[in-house]
N, C-alpha and C positions, 0 to 999 in steps of 0.2 A: 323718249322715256324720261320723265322725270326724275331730277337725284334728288336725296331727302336729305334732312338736316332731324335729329332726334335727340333731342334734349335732356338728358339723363341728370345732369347735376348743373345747377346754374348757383348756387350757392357760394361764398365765399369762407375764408377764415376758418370753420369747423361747421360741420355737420350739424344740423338742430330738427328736432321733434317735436310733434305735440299740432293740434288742431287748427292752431296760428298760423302753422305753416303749410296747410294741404296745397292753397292751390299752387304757390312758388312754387314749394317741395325746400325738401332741406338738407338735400344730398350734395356734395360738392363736386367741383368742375368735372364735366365731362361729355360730351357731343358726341355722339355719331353720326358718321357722313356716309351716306351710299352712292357713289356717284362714277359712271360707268364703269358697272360691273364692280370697283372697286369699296373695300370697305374700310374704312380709315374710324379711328377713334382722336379725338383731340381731348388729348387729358386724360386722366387715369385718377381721381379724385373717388369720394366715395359712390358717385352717382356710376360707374362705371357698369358694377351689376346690375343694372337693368339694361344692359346691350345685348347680354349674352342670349337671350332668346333668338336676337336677330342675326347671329354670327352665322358666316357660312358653316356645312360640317366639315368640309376640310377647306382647304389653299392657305390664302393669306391674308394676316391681319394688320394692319399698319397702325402703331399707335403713337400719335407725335405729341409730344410734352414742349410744355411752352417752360416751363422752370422745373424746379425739384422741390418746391415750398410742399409740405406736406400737405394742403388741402388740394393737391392738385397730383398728387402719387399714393395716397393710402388706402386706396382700392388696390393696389396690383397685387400687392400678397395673398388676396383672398379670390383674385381674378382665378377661379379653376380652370379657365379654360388656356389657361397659360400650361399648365402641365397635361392637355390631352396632344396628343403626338399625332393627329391628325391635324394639327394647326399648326402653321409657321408664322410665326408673331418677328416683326422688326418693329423693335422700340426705336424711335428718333427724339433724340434730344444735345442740345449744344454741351458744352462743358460749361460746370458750373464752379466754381469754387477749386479751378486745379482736379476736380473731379470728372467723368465720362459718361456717358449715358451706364454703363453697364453698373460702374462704381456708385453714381448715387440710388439705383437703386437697389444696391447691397445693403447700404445703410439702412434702407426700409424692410428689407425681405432677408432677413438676417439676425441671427441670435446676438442678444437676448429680444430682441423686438419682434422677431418670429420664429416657429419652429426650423424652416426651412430654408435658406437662399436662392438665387436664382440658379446654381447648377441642377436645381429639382426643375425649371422651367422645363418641358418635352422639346421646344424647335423655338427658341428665341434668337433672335440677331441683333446686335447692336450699331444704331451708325448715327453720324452727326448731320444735321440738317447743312446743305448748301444752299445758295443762297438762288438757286435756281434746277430745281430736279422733278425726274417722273417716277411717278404710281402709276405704273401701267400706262392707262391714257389719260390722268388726271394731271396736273401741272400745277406744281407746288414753288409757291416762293415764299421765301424765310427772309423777318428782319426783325433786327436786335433793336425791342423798346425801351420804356422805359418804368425801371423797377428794381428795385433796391434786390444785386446781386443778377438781373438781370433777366429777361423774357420775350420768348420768342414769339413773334406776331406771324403765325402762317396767312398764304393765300393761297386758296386751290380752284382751281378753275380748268370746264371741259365745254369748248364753245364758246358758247354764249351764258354758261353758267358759271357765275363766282360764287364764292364768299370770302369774310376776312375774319377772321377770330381774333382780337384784338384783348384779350385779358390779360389784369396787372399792368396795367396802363395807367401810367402817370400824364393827364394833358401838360402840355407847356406851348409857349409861341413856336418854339421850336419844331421841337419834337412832334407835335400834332401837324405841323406845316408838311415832315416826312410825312406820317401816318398817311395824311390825306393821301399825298403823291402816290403813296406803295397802294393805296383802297380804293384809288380812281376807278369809276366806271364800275366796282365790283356790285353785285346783283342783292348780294346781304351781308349786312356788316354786323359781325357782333362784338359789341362793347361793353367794355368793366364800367359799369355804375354803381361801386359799391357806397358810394356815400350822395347824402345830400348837400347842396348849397353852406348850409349852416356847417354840416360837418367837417367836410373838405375841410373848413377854416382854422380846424385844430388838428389837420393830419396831413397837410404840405411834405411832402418828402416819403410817404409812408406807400408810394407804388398807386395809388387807386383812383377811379376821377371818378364822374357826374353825371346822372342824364342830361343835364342839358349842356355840356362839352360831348355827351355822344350826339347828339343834335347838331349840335356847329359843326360836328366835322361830318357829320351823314351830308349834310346839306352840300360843305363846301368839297367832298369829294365825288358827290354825286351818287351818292349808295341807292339803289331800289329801295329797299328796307333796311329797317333798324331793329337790331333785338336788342335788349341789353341786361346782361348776366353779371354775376360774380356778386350777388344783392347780398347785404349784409347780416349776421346770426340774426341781429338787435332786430332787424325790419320782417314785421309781419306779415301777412296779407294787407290785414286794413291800409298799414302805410304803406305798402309798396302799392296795392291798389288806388292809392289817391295819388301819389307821385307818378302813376302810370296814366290816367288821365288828364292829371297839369302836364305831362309830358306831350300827350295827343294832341292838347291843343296846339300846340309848334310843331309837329312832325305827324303827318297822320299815318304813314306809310312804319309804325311804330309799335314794338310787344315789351313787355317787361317777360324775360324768357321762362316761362309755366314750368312747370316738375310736366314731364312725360310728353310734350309739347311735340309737334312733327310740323316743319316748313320745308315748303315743295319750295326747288327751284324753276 
């Protein structure tokens, strides 16, 4: 059985609208994984409502956050199915700021910023990613990249099936040299390109890399495929379409990640 990969928000920074952005889409971070038997969310960004058709009606929901920046948690408050009591949701996420998974996202889901907080959730759980654990029979490893205040880079993998989710990802000589190590072998790597060449050049420090640093390291880690997400408000189709073809020529095995998109493993 194939496990799937469902693209709900590949957007970065804030959510954007309007005809420029159909085929991207302009909803922000957020993945769904189906992969044995299991349903995992990565991210909780605005793109997170279009999962909920796919949710089981009852068990379990797993939903693992890579930070707490808000383009990447300002779905949950409005996630409904957080409050039906036929679902057991565990959010996973590191400590941020002296904060806990549960704590940052009070700060989201909490007056005056919403009506409700999370004691309205019906069966949530809270817990911190290790840096080696299971969902069920899916095999998750967790490692701390690089991003101002800090981001969690998952790998999950059942078989011969991987992926890497790698957003907010700063490259460096360094720091990419891990990346690769922790991404070896994996089957699909997806990567933060929210900037171009030129741009990078005035945002060093600021968490984000490149398509073609997601290229050097697809290549030198040995990735099946390449997607790459986290595309910037500013970039359109037009330009993300041209930057997605200069990008093919170096990598063909390559997607720039589409609004509603589905990759088989």
């Amino acid at each position: 059985m194939n496990s799937s990969v469902y693209l709900f928000g590949t957007r970065g920074s804030t959510p954007v609208n309007g005809p420029e952005y159909a085929l991207y889409g302009g909803a922000t971070s957020s993945l769904l994984v189906l992969m044995d038997g299991e349903t995992i969310i990565l991210d909780a960004g605005s793109g997170i409502q279009r999962a909920i058709p796919l949710l089981p009606k009852t068990g379990r929901v797993n939903i693992l956050l890579t930070h707490a920046h808000l383009d990447h948690v300002l779905g949950l408050p409005a996630f409904w199915p957080l409050y039906d009591a036929e679902l057991n949701f565990n959010i996973c996420a590191a400590d941020r700021a002296g904060l806990n998974a549960r704590q940052f996202v009070e700060r989201v889901a909490s007056h005056p910023i919403w009506p409700v907080g999370p004691e309205a959730f019906a069966k949530a759980n809270y817990s911190t990613p290790r840096e080696h654990f299971y969902i069920g029979g899916v095999e998750v490893r967790a490692w701390e990249g690089s991003h101002p205040g800090g981001s969690t880079v998952y790998r999950l993998g059942r078989g011969s099936k991987s992926l890497v989710y790698a957003t907010d990802f700063e490259h460096g000589p360094l720091v990419s040299e891990e990346l690769a190590r922790f991404a070896e072998g994996c089957g699909l790597l997806l990567y933060d390109a929210q900037y171009s060449d030129d741009e990078y050049a005035s945002k060093v420090g600021w968490g984000h890399s490149t398509w073609r640093e997601g290229v050097a390291l697809a290549r030198r880690c040995g990735a099946g495929r390449l997607t790459l997400v986290h595309h910037a408000p500013q970039h359109t189709d037009a330009e993300l379409k041209k930057q997605e073809q200069e990008a093919l020529n170096e990598f063909s095995e390559l997607n720039f990640g589409k609004c509603d998109e589905v990759l088989l493993l």
